[in-house]
C-alpha positions, -999 to 999 in steps of 0.1 A, spaced: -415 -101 351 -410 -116 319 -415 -108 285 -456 -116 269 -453 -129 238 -474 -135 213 -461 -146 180 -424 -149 170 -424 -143 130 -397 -152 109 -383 -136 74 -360 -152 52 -352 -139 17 -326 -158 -11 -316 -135 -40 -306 -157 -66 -304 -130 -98 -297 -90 -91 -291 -62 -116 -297 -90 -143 -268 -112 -133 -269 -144 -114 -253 -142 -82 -221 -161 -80 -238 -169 -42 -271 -167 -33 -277 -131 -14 -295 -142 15 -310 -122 45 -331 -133 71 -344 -119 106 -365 -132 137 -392 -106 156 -405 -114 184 -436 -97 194 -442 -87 225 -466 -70 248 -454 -34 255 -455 -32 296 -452 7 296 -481 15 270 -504 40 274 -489 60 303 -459 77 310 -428 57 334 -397 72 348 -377 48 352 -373 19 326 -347 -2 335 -365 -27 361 -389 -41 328 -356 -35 302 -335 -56 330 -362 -81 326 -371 -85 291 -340 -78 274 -318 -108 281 -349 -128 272 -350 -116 239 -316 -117 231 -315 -151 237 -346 -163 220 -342 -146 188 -301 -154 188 -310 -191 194 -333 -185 162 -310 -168 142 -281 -194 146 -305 -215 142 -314 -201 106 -282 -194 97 -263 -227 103 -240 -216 125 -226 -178 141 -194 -182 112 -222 -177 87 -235 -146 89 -213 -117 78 -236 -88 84 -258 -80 110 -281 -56 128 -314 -47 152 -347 -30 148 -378 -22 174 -415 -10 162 -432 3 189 -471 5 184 -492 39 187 -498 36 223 -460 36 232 -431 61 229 -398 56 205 -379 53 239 -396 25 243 -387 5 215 -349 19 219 -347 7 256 -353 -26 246 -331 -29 219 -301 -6 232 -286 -27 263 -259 -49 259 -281 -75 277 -300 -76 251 -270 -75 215 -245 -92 235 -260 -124 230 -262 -119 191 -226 -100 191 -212 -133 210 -230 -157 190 -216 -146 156 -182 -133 171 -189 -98 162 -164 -64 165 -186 -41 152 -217 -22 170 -252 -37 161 -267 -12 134 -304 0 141 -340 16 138 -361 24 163 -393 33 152 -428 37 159 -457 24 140 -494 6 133 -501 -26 120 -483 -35 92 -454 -5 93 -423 -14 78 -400 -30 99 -363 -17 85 -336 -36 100 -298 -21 85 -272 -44 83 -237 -39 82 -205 -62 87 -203 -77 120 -163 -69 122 -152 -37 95 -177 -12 96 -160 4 62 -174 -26 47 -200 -12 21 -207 -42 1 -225 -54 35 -246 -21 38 -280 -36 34 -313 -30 47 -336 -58 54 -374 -49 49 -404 -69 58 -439 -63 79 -465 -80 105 -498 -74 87 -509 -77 127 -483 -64 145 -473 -43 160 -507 -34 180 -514 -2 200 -499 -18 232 -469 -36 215 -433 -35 205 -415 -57 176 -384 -63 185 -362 -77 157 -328 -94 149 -317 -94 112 -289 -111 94 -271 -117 60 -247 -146 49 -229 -123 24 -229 -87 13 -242 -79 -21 -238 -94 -54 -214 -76 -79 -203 -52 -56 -186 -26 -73 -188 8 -49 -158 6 -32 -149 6 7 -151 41 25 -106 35 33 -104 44 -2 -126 75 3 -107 86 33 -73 83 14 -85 104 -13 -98 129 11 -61 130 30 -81 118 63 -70 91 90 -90 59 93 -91 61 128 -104 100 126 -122 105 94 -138 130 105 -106 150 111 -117 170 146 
């Protein structure tokens, strides 16, 4: 079985001027969504993994391709992260299966030589919802100057008996980033980096 779908919608947004100031680089995110027919809607399925064995590698590599593609090259983008949008006739686990298998990030974790886990929503929503895709550096999760959050909508997706599935990307972290990184935090607070929760 292979993924249905119907549109692929692209996003692409260059922030040339923020807090007033001119960006010494242009702040630019951008994602890909595929949109894609929802083969569990409208009932209830035990077992998952046959369709999530089947779509996810799919879309993993159609929307990396696309995402390379739009950024120039893997080396560009410094941030990165996931999203799916389930519509009403589906259940949240639905849009997290597809999105939470490695055969589905891998091919966007390789393609941009990533260390760091794939930051995500996993959501459920009409028409139109708000499609949230959090970013974060692809290699030092303590990186807050690449904690960003990607927003954008389908005015005709996701229907009842569909599922967005999304890859979103930056080629820098924020302009005049001035917030410090959470190591500096963790030193004032007397706690290890590679425990900072201290349990």
């Amino acid at each position: 079985m292979q993924p249905n779908i119907r549109k692929i919608v692209t996003y692409d947004e260059e922030v040339l001027v923020e807090g007033f100031r001119k960006a010494d680089c242009p702040w630019r995110m951008f994602a890909v969504a595929a949109v894609v027919t929802n083969p569990w809607a409208g009932r209830y399925v035990e077992d998952l993994r046959p369709e999530i064995l089947s779509f996810a590698p799919v879309l993993g590599e159609e929307l990396t391709g696309r995402m390379i593609a739009l950024a120039g090259s893997g080396d560009a983008i410094e941030a990165y992260g996931k999203a799916a949008v389930v519509g009403l006739d589906g259940e949240v686990e639905h849009a997290s299966g597809l999105i939470h298998t490695l055969h589905f990030g891998n091919h966007f974790r390789q393609a941009v030589g990533a260390k760091s886990y794939l930051s995500f929503t996993n959501t459920r929503g009409a028409a139109n919802a708000p499609i949230m895709v959090p970013l974060m550096d692809k290699n030092d999760a303590g990186r807050r100057s690449h904690y960003l959050t990607l927003q954008f909508a389908i005015p005709d997706a996701p229907r009842a008996d569909e599922v967005v599935i999304v890859l979103g990307g930056a080629t820098t972290g924020r302009p005049h980033h001035r917030i410090g990184d959470r190591y500096q935090d963790l030193k004032d607070l007397g706690n290890d980096v590679d425990n900072p929760a201290s349990v």
